[in-house]
C-alpha positions as CSV (number, residue, x, y, z in Angstrom):
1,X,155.0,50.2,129.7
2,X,155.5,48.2,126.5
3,X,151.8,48.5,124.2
4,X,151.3,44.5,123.8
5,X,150.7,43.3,120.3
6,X,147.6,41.3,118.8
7,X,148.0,39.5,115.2
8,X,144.4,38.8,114.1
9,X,144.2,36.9,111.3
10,X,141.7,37.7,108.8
11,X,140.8,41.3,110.0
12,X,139.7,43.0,107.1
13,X,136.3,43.0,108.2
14,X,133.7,40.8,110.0
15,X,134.4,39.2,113.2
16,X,138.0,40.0,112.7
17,X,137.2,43.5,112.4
18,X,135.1,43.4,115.5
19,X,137.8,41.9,117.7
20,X,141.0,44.4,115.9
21,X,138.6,47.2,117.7
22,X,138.0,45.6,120.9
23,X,141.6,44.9,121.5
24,X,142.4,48.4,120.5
25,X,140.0,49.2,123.1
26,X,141.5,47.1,125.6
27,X,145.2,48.7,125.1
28,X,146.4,46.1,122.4
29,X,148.7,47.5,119.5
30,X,146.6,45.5,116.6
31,X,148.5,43.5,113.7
32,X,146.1,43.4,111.0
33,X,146.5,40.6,109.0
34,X,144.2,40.2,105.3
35,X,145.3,37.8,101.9
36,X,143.5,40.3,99.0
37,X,141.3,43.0,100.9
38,X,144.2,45.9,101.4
39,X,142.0,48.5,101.2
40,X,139.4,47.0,103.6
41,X,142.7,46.3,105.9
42,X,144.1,49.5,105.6
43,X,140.7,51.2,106.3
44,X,140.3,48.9,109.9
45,X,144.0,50.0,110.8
46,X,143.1,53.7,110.0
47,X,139.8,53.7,112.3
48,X,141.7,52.1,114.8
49,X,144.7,54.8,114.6
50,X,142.2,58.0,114.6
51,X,140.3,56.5,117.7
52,X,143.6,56.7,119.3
53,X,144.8,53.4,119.3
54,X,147.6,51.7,117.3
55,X,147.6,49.4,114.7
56,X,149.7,48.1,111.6
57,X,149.0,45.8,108.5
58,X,150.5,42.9,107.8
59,X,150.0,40.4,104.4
60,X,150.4,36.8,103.4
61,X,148.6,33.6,102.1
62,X,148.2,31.6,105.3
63,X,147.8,28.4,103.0
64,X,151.7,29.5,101.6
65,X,153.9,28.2,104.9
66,X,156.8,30.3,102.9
67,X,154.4,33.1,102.9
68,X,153.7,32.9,106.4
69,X,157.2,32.6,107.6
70,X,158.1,35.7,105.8
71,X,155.2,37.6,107.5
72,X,156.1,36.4,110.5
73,X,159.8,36.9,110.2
74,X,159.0,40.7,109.4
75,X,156.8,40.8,112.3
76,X,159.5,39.7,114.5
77,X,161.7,42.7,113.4
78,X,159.3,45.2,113.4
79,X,157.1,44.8,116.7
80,X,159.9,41.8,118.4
81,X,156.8,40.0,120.2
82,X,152.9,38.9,119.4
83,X,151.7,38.7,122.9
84,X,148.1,37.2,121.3
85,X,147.3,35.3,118.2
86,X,144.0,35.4,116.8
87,X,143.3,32.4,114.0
88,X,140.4,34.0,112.9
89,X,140.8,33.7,109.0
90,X,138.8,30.8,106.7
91,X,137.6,30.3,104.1
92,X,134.2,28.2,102.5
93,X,133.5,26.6,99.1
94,X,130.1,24.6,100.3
95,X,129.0,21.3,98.0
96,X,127.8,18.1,99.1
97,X,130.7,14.9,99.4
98,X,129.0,13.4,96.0
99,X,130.1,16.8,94.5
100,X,132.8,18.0,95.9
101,X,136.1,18.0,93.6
102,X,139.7,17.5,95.0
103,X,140.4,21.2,94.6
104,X,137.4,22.2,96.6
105,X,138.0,20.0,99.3
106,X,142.0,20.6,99.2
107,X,141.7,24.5,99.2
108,X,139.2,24.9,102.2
109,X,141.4,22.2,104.1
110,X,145.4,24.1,103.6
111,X,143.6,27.0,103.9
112,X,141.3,26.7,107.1
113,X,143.3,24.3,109.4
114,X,147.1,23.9,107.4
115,X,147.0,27.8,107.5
116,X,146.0,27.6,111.1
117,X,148.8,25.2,111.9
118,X,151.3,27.3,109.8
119,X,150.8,30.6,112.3
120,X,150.2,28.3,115.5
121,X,154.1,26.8,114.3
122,X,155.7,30.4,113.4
123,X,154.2,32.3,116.5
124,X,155.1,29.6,119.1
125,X,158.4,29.9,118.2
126,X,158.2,34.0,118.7
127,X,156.3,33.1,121.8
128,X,159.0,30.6,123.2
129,X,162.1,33.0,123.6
130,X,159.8,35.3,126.1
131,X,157.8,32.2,127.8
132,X,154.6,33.3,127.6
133,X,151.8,34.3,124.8
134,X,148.1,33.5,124.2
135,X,146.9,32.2,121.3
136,X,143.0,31.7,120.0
137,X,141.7,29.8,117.4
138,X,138.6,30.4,116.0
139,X,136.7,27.5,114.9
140,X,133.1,26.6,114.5
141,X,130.1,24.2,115.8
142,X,130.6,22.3,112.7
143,X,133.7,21.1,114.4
144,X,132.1,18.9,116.7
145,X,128.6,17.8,115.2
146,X,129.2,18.3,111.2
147,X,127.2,20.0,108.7
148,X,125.7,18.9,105.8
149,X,127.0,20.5,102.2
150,X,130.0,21.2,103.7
151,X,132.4,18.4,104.9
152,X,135.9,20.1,103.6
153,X,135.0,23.0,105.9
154,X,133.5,21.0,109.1
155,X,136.8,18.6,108.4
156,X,138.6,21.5,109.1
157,X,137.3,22.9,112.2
158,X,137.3,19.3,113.6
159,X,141.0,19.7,112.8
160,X,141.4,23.4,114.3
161,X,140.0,21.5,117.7
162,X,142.0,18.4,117.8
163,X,145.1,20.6,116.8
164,X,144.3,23.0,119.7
165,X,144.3,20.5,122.6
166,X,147.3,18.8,121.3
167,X,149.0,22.5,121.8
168,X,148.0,23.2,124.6
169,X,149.6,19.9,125.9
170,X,153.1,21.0,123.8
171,X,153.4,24.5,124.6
172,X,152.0,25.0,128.2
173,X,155.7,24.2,129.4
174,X,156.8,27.9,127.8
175,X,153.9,29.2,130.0
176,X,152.1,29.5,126.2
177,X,148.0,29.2,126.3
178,X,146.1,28.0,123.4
179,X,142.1,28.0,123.3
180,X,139.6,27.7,120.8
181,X,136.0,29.7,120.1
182,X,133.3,28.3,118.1
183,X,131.7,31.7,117.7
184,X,128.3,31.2,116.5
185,X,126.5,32.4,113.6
186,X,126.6,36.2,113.2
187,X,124.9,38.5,111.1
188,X,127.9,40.6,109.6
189,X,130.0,39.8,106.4
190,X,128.7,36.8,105.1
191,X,126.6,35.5,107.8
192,X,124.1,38.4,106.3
193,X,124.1,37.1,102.8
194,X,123.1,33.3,104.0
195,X,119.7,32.3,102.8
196,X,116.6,33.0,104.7
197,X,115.4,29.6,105.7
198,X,119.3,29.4,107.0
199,X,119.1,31.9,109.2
200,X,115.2,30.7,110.2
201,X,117.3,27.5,110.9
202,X,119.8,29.0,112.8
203,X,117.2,30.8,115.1
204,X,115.1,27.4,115.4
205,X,118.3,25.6,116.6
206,X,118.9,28.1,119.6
207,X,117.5,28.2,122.5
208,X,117.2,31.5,123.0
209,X,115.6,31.8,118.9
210,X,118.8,34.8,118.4
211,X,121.9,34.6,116.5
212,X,125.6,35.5,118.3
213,X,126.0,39.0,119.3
214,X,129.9,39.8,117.7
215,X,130.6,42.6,121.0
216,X,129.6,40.1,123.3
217,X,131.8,37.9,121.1
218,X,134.9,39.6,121.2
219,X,134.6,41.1,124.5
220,X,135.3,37.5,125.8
221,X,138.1,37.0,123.1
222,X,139.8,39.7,124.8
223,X,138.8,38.4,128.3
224,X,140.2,35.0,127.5
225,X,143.0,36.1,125.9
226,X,144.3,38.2,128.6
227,X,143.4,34.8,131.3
228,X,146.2,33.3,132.9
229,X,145.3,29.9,133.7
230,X,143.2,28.6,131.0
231,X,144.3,26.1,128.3
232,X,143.4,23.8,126.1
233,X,140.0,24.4,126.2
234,X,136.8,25.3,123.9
235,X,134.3,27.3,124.6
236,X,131.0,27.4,122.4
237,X,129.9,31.0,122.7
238,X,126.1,30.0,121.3
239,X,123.0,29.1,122.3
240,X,122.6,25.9,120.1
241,X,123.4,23.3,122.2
242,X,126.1,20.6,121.0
């Protein structure tokens, strides 16, 4: 039996990292996908391949539609078929709306929800010659209730949201599902550099006074990715309620 394949964007290392090893746990050949961190890539794909599992790298600038064509062209000749899409990958450049310059606002946007768009566009046309694929975008609680200090980013995982219903609603005629996460804060990459009173914040805000466990994270990634009947939907996997 065919090994199915799994492009996660962004997978050099925090969350992305943590779901590239818990689909290679669950059987998935893992398409690792970074901008500038090779090395940190490369290292992800070789843990995966000495635990036994399979894995392959795989480079562009998701902002560059050209660029992500290409990838995803080279992709298609290499492995023929991403069974599950990850967006993971984004990007931050925090200042309030008084402050923010074009280019801050502009970058965060292509990057975060263009770039997201751009692999949703490429991958659904892979997905549409075998009539079926998952696809998860990773977006944020910002999304839905905004954030102060950071508009160009919670503009953008408003957009991720909006863009993943209307998906869903296009592609579940090719049998194509299309979800999205806000995953909650988490203490790895740059979650752990984020100021103290942040993070005091963050723990206020919950319910249960704990910030998102990644495993438990990407254990339902996987769960919901391999799901057969849901679409369209968002699930906020925290405990600060929206």
């Amino acid at each position: 039996m065919t090994m199915p394949n799994v492009l996660i964007t962004g997978s050099s290392r925090g969350i992305g990292k943590t779901l590239a090893h818990e689909f290679a746990r669950a059987g998935y050949k893992v398409l690792i996908h970074y901008h500038t961190q090779r090395a940190q890539a490369q290292a992800v794909a070789d843990e995966i391949t000495h635990s036994g599992g399979a894995a392959a790298v795989y480079s562009c600038d998701l902002a560059d539609h050209a660029a992500v064509r290409a990838m995803m062209g080279s992709i298609a000749e290499k492995e023929k078929n991403i069974d599950v899409l990850i967006n993971n990958a984004a990007m931050t450049r925090d200042r309030t709306i008084l402050k923010m310059t074009d280019d801050e606002w502009d970058s965060v946007v292509r990057a975060d929800l263009s770039g997201t768009f751009f692999m949703v566009q490429e991958c659904a046309k892979l997905m549409v010659k075998y009539k079926e694929g998952a696809m998860i975008n990773i977006a944020s609680i910002v999304g839905v209730r905004g954030s102060f200090g950071n508009a160009n980013y919670a503009s953008a995982k408003a957009g991720v949201i909006a863009l993943t219903k209307s998906a869903a609603r296009e592609l579940g005629r090719f049998s194509i599902r299309i979800n999205a996460v806000l995953p909650g804060f988490h203490m790895t990459g740059l979650g752990a550099t984020a100021p103290a009173d942040y993070i005091e914040n963050i723990h206020r805000e919950s319910v249960l006074g704990c910030t998102t466990d990644s495993g438990e994270l990407a254990r339902f990634v996987v769960l919901l990715a391999q799901s057969k009947t849901i679409s369209g939907q968002v699930f906020n996997w925290d405990s600060r309620i929206i």
